[in-house]
Each structure stands twice: as structure tokens, then as C-alpha cells.
C-alpha positions in Angstrom: -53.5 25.5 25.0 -56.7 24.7 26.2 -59.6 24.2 23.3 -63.5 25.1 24.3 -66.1 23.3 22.3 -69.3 24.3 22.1 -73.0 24.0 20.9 -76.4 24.9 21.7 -78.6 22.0 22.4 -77.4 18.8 24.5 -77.7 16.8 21.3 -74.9 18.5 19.6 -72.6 18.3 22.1 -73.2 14.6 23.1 -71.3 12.8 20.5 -68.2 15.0 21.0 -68.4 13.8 24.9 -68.7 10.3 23.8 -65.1 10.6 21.4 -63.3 12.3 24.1 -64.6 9.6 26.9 -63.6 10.2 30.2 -64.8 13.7 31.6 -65.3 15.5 34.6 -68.2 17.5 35.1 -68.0 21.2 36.5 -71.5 23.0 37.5 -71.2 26.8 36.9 -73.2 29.6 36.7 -76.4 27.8 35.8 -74.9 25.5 33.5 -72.6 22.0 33.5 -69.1 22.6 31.5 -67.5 18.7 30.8 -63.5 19.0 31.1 -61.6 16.5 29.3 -58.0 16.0 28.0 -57.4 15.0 24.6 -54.2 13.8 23.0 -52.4 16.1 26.2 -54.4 19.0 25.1 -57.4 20.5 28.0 -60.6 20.7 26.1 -63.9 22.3 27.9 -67.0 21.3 26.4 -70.8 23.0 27.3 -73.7 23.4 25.2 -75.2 26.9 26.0 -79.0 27.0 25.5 -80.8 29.0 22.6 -80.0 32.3 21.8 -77.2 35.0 21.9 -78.0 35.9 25.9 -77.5 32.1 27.0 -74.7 31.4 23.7 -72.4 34.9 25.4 -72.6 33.8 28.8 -71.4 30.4 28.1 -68.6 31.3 25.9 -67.6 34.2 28.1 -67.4 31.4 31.0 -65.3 29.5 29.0 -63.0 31.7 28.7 -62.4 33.5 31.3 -63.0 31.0 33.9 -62.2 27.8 32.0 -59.2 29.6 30.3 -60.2 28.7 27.1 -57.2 29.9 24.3 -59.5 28.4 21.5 -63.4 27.8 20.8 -65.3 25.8 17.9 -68.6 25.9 17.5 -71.0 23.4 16.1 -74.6 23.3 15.4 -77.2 23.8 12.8 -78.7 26.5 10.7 -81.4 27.1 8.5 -80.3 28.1 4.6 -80.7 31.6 3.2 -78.5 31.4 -0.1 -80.5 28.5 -2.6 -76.7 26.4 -3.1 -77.4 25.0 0.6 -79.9 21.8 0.9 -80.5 20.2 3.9 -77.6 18.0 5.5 -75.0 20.7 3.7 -72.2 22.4 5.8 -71.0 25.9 6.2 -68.7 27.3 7.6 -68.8 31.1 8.9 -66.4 33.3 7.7 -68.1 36.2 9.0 -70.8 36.8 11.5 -73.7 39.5 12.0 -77.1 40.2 14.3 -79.9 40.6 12.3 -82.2 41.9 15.2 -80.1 44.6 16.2 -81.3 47.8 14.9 -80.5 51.3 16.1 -81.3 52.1 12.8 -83.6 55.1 14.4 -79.8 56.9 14.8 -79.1 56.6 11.5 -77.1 53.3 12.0 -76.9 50.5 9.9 -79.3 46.9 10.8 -76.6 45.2 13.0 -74.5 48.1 14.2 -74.0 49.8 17.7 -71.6 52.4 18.1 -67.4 51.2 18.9 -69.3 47.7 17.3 -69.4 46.6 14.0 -71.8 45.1 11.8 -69.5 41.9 11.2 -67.5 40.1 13.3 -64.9 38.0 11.2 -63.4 34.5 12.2 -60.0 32.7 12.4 -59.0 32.0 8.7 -56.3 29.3 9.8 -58.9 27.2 11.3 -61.2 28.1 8.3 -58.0 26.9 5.9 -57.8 24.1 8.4 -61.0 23.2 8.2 -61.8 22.6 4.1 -58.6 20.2 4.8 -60.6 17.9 6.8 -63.3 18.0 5.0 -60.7 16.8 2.3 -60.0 14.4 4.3 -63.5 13.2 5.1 -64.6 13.5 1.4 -66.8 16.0 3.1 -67.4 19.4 1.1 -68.2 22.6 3.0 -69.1 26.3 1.9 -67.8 29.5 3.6 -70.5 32.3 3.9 -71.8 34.8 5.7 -73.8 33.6 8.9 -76.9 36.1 10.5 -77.9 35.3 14.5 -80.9 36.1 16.1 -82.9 35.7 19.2 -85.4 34.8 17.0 -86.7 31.4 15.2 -87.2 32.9 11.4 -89.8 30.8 9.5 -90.9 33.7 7.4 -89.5 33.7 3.8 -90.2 37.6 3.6 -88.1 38.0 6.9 -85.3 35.2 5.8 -85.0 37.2 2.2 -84.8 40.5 4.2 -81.8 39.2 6.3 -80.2 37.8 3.1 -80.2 41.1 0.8 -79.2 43.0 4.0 -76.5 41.5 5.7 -75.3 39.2 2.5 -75.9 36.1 4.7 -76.2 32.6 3.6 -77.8 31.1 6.2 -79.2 31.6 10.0 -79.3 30.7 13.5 -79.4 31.9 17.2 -75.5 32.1 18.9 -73.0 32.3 16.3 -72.8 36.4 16.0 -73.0 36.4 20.1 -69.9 33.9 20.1 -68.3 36.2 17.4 -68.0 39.1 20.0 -67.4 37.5 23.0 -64.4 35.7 21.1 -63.1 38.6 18.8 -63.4 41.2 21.9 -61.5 38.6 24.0 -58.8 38.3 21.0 -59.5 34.1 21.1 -59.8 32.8 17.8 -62.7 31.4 17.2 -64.6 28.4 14.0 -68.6 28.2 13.6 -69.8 25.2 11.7 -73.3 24.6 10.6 -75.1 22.0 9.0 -78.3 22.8 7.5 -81.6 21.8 9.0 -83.4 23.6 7.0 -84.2 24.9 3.4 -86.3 25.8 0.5 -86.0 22.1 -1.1 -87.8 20.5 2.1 -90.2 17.6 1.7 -93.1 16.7 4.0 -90.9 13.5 5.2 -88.6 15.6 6.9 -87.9 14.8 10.5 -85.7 17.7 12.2 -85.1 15.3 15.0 -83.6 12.4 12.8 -82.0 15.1 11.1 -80.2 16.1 14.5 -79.3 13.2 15.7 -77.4 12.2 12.6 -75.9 16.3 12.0 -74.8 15.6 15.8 -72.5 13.2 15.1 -71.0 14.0 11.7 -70.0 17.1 12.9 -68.3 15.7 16.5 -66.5 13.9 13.9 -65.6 17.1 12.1 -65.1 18.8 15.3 -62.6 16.8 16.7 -60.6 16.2 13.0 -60.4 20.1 13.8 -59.1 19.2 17.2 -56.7 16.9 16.0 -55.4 19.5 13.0 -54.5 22.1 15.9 -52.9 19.7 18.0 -51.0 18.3 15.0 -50.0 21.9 13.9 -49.5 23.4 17.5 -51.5 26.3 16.6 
């Protein structure tokens, strides 16, 4: 078993490397991959870059030249459904892309043909998962997550993805991951906490915010880590 961990921006993948401790770092295909082994279990950690071009070709490399069995994903997203606040987590039960539209060929908004509109994750590690956060006193919500290669601060646009695609919140590589991982048969966990919502005060620093997301979910991360190795899944 070997276990990929990923995220999209150096700071969320930073307090995972500092758990694990001793790493050795592999430069490949424009990017630096951190191998590690963790309680006898290979882990390969990267953080991709923005967006669903940079988030595939990271989690593709991971795979199939890392050998990745497994892959968790961490990072933030801004809220679409009014139950998440800021600092909230989700996690993804489902994934879409809300800028793809062949809609001209009488498609649906997310679809391309042999495709689908949703991509689902693993529900073990999604079972898995609202035990830690047991464990943690943590409490996170299962929704639907939209991905774009796009930065959405228009409430028009955000409400537009919500009623179309059901999704409770948004961000930039999750629904790339999704099909990389389901058309690769890996099974695959997105967690987000929320950087962003409606109930935002001028006081708000997104890098603050970050720092502190960062390392509560490296903690959540690796209680996954530990679940797996603990159930040999």
C-alpha cells in the first residue's frame, strides 16, 4: 500500500511534511513529490498548483509513477450551501466541473460524452473519516463539491453553480482528482475547509485563515492515515 497525499498550495502540504519528518525529495515533471514512510506504510506527498490542468498531472504522477494505491486530498473551499461558515469542514462525497459545458450538443453543464457529470468518492474513507472527526471532537459535512479553473467571487455565478450541479461549496482540483482517481480505479477522499462564505467580516485574513486550516487538517489527514493503516484497507 502506498498512500498519496496531496494539496494545492505549498502551505497545505507543509504541516503534513513536518508530522511525517524525515523525507526524500524527488523532482519530476516540473514539480517536487516528498516520499516518506509512515508507521511501515510509503506515503508520497506533492502539492499540485491551482487548477484542474496542474491538480490532474500531479495526481496522475502519483499514481502511475509513484504507485500510489490511495490519495487524500486537502485544501480549502469557498461555501455555496448557507450551513458552511468559515473554518467549517466538508467532505466530498461527489465531485463535478462547473466550467465544462458542451451544452451546445445538447449535453448537460459538466458532461462530455463516455464522462459523467459526477464523479463519486470512496465511502469507506468517507465512513472513516466522520470517525476521526469523532475522535477530534471535530464535526464535518458531506456534500457535493464543484471545480473550476476559475476563482468565483460572483454571487450570481456561485448561486448558478449551486442550483445546477447541487454543490455545496467550490474550488479549483477536486473534480480533476475525481477522474484521474476514479478512471485509474484508486480510491480516492477530498477535504475542504472553508475559506470563504456569506457570513464574512472585514477582519478576515485568508492568510491567517490558511495557515491555521493548514494544520488542522494535516492533523485530520494523517488520523485518516493512521485509520487505514489501523484497518489495512
Amino acid at each position: 500500500m502506498k498512500i498519496a497525499i496531496m494539496g494545492a498550495m505549498p502551505e497545505e502540504v507543509a504541516p503534513i511534511l513536518e508530522k511525517v519528518g524525515s523525507y526524500k525529495t524527488v523532482e519530476y515533471a516540473g514539480n517536487r513529490y516528498y516520499e516518506a514512510t509512515y508507521r511501515g506504510v510509503e506515503l508520497v506527498i506533492a502539492y499540485s498548483k491551482i487548477g484542474k490542468v496542474f491538480s490532474t498531472l500531479t495526481a496522475t504522477t502519483m499514481i502511475e509513477h509513484f504507485g500510489a494505491t490511495k490519495l487524500l486530498f486537502s485544501g480549502v473551499a469557498g461555501a455555496i450551501s448557507p450551513s458552511l461558515k468559515v473554518g467549517d469542514l466538508i467532505v466530498a462525497t461527489k465531485l463535478s466541473q462547473h466550467d465544462l459545458d458542451i451544452t451546445a450538443f445538447g449535453h448537460p453543464f459538466g458532461y462530455v460524452p463516455e464522462g459523467s457529470v459526477f464523479v463519486e468518492t470512496d465511502k469507506e474513507m468517507i465512513e472513516m473519516s466522520k470517525e476521526v472527526a469523532a475522535s477530534m471532537g471535530k464535526s464535518v459535512q458531506e456534500g457535493i463539491i464543484a471545480t473550476g479553473d476559475q476563482f468565483v467571487a460572483n454571487e450570481e455565478r456561485k448561486n448558478w453553480i449551486g442550483s445546477t450541479f447541487g454543490a455545496d461549496a467550490l474550488e479549483m482540483e477536486g473534480g480533476s482528482v475525481a477522474v484521474v482517481c476514479s478512471a485509474l480505479n484508486v480510491p480516492f477522499f477530498i477535504l475542504r475547509a472553508i475559506s470563504d462564505a456569506a457570513d464574512m467580516d472585514a477582519s478576515f485574513s485568508f492568510d491567517e485563515f490558511l495557515e491555521t486550516s493548514a494544520k488542522e487538517s494535516a492533523e485530520f489527514v494523517m488520523n485518516m492515515v493512521d485509520k487505514i493503516v489501523d484497518k489495512n484497507i
